[in-house]
N, C-alpha and C positions, 0 to 999 in steps of 0.2 A: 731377219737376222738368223743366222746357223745359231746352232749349238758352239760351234767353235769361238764364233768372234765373242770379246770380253770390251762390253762400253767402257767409258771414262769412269762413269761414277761406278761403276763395277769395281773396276781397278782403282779408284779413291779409297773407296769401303774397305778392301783388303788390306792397303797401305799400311796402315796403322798394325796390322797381325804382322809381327816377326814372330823370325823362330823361336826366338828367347822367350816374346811374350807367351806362344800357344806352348813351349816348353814347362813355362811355369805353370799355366790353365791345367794344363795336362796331370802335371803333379800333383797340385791342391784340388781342382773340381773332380777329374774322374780317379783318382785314386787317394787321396784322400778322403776328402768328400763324402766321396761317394760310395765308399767301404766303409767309414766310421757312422755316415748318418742313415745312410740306408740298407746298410751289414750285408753288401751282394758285392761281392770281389770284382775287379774287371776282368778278371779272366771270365768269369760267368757272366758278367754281361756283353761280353762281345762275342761269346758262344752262344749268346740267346739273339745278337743281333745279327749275326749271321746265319745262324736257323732261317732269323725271319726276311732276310734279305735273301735268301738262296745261296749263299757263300758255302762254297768247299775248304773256309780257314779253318 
């Protein structure tokens, strides 16, 4: 199987993630969350995880 092709239970698994769901995720776990409990802004954590990815973001 490629990288390209996506199985059924692939595409089952995803199903359930809408936009709205991971909109909300987004709100409460990496910024909220994750600023209040762990006090590392997302701006600094996606400049750290792009360091470590090799990202030019």
């Amino acid at each position: 199987m490629s990288a390209d092709e996506v199985t059924q239970a692939e595409k089952a698994g995803a199903a359930r993630y809408s936009r709205s769901l991971l909109s909300v995720y987004d709100t409460v776990v990496v910024r909220w969350s994750s600023t209040l409990v762990w006090c590392c802004p997302s701006e600094r954590r996606l400049a750290n995880y792009n360091s470590s990815a090799g990202c030019s973001g």
